[in-house]
C-alpha positions in Angstrom: 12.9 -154.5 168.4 9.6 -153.7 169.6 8.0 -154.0 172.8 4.7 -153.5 173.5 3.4 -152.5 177.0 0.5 -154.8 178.9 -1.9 -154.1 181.4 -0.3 -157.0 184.1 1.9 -155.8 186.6 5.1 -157.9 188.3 4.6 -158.4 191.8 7.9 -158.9 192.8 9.0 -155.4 193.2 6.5 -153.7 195.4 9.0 -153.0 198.3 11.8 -151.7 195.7 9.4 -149.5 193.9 6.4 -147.4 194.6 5.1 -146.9 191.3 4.0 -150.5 189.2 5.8 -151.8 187.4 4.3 -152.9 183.8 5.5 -156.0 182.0 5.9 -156.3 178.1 5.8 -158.5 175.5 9.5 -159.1 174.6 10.4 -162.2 171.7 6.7 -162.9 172.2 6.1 -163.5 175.6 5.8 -161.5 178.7 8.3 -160.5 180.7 9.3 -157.9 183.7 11.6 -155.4 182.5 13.6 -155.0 185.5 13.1 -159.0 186.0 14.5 -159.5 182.6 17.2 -156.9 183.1 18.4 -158.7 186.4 18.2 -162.2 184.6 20.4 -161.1 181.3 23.1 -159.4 184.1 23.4 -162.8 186.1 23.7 -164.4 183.0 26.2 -162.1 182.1 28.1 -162.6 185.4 28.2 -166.4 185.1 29.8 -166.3 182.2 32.4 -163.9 183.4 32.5 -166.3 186.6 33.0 -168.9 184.0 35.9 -167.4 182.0 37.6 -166.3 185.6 37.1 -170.1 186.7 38.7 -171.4 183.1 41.5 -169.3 183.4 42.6 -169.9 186.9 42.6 -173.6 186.0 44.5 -173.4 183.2 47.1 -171.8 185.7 46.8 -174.0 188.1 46.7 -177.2 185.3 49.9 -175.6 183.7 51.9 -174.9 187.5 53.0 -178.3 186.5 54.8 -177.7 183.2 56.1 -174.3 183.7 57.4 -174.0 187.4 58.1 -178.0 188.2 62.5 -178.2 189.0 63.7 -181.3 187.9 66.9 -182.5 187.2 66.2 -185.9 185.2 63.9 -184.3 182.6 63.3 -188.2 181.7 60.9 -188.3 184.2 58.8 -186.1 182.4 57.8 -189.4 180.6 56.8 -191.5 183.7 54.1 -193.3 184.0 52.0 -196.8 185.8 52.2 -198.3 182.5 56.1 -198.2 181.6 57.0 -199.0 185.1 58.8 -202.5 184.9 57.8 -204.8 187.7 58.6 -208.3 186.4 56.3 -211.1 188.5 53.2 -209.8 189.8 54.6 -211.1 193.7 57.8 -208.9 193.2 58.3 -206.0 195.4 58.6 -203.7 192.6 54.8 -205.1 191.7 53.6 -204.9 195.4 55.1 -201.2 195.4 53.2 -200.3 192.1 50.0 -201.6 193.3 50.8 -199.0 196.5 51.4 -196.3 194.5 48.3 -196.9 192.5 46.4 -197.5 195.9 47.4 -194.1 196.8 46.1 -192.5 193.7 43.0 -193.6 194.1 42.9 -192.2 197.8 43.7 -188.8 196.5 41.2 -188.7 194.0 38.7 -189.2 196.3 39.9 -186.7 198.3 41.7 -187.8 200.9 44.9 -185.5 202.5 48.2 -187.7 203.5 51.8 -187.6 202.7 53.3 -190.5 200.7 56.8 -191.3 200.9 58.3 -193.7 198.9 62.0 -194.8 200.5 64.8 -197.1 199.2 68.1 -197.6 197.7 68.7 -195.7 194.4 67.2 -196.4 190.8 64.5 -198.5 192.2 62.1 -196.6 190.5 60.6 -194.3 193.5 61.2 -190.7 192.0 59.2 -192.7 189.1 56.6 -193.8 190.7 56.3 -190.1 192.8 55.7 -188.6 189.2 53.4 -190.8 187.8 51.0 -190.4 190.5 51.4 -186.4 190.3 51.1 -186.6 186.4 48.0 -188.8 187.2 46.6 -185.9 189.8 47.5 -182.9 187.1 44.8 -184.8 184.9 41.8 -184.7 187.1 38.4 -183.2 186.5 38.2 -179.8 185.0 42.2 -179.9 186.3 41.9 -177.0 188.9 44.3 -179.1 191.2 48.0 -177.2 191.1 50.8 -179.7 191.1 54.5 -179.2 191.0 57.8 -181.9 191.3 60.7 -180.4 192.6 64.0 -181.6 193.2 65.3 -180.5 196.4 68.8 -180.5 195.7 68.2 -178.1 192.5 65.8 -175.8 194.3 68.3 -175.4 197.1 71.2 -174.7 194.0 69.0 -172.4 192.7 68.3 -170.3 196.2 71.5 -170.1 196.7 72.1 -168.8 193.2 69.9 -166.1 194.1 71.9 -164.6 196.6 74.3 -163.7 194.3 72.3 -162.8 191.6 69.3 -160.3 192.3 67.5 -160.7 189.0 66.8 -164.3 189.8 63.2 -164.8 190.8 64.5 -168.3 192.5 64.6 -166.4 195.6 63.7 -168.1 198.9 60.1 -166.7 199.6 59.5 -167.7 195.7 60.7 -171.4 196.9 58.8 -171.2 200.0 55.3 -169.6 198.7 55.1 -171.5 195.4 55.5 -175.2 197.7 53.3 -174.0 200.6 50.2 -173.3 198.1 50.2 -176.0 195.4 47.3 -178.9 196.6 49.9 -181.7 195.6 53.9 -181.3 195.4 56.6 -184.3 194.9 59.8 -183.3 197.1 62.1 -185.8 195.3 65.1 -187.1 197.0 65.3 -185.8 200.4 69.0 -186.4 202.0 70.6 -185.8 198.4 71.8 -182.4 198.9 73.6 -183.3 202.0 75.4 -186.4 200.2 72.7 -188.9 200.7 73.8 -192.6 202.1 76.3 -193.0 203.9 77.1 -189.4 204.9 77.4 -188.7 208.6 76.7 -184.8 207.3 73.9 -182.6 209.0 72.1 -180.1 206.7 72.7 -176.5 207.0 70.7 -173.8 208.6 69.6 -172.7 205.5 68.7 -176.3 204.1 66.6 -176.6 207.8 65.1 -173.0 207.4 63.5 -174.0 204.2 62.0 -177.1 204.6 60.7 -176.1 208.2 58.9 -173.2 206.3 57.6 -175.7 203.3 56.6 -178.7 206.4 54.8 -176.1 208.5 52.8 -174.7 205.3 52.0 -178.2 204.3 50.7 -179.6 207.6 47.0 -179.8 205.9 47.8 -180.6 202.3 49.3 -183.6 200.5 52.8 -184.2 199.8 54.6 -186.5 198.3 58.5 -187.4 199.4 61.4 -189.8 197.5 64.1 -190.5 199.9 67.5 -192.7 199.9 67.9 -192.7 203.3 65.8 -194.3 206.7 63.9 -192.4 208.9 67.2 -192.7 211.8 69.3 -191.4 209.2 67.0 -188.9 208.3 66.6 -187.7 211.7 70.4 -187.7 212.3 70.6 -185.4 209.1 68.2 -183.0 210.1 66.2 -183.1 213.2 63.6 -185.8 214.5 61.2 -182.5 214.6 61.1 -182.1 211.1 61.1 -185.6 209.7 58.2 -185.6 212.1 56.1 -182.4 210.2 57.0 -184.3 206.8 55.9 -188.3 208.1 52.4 -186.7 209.5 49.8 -189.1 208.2 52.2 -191.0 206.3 51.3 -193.9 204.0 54.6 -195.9 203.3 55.9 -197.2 200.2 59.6 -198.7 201.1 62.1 -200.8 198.6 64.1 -203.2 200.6 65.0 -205.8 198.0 65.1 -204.1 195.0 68.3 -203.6 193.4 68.7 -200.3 191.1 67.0 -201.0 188.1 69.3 -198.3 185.9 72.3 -200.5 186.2 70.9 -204.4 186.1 72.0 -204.7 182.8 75.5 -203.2 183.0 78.7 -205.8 183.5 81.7 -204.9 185.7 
């Protein structure tokens, strides 16, 4: 293509150069070569800046799907509009509304932990994935979000001690949970024996989810439990229920029965 040389100078390089620099006529108008040059590289580096952005949230959009631990694969369906709450004064209704309420806190940005406590089959492990599902979906999706079960993550570390091929390690536990902006630990208690157990957790059960409280102490987490907050404490240690209630918002079934055997005759 041709480009012809003017008599007008740019004056935005007189420091940088000493000789003047001549603009052209480029596509019919004219331009600074060196001011074109720079605009056509920026241009170039947004759009790798662009691509890099893409690609790291597709990772972080897809943490979800390829590194959540779940044992109910079921839940994988959850969501506000299949939950059953019968009468809109039930507690299963009130609980909902909660659980939407707390949606709509993290979308606008807000950092707490929600848990959601109660006997089992009420619906809370539920109601913990449809607001994480919800989260996944947001914006251009750059959020990372991951449900884990802790009794199967636990398995799975344990596993690992045997088996040095597994990438289930504890630091892969520990440094996947500490960096994800929202994570669902779902049932808390159950790999101890849950209600009515007078068991304490392990070392190694306490070692872990001290590392995945103290990493968490600024990010949003969201926690299914069986058991209350004395029985909790008498499981593992008031010091650590403590890291995981910080800025708590509270979602507790006291009346609901278990919804997964209502229909079932004895």
């Amino acid at each position: 293509m041709k480009m012809d040389l003017t008599s007008n100078i740019c004056d935005q390089h007189p420091k940088r150069i000493n000789k003047p620099i001549y603009k052209i006529m480029f596509e019919g108008q004219e331009v600074c070569p060196i001011c074109e040059s720079e605009r056509k590289t920026e241009e170039l580096s947004d759009v790798e800046d662009m691509k890099v952005k893409r690609a790291m949230n597709s990772r972080n959009y897809n943490t979800f799907n390829n590194q959540s631990v779940l044992t109910d694969t079921g839940l994988l369906e959850a969501s506000f509009n299949v939950y059953e709450t019968g009468e809109p004064d039930t507690e299963t209704a009130i609980n909902k509304k909660k659980a939407l309420d707390a949606l709509a806190n993290y979308k606008k940005g807000e950092t707490f932990n929600t848990w959601l406590t109660g006997v089992p089959g009420v619906g809370k492990s539920h109601l913990a994935m449809a607001i994480l599902r919800n989260l996944n979906e947001l914006g251009e999706k750059e959020k990372s979000c991951l449900f884990v079960s802790i009794d199967e993550m636990l398995l799975r570390i344990r596993n690992s001690f045997d088996n040095k091929e597994s990438r289930y390690t504890e630091y892969y536990f520990v440094d996947l949970l500490s960096k994800v902006d929202y994570l669902v630990l779902d049932d808390l208690g159950a790999e101890t024996g849950g209600i009515g157990t007078k068991k304490t957790a392990t070392d190694f059960t306490l070692r872990v989810l001290y590392a995945i409280a103290n990493s968490r102490q600024n990010k949003s987490t969201i926690i299914t439990s069986n058991l209350s907050r004395p029985e909790l404490e008498r499981m593992y240690d008031p010091k650590l229920v403590s890291r995981l209630m910080k800025d708590t918002y509270l979602i507790r079934f006291k009346v609901t029965t278990d919804k997964r055997i209502k229909n079932i005759e004895f």
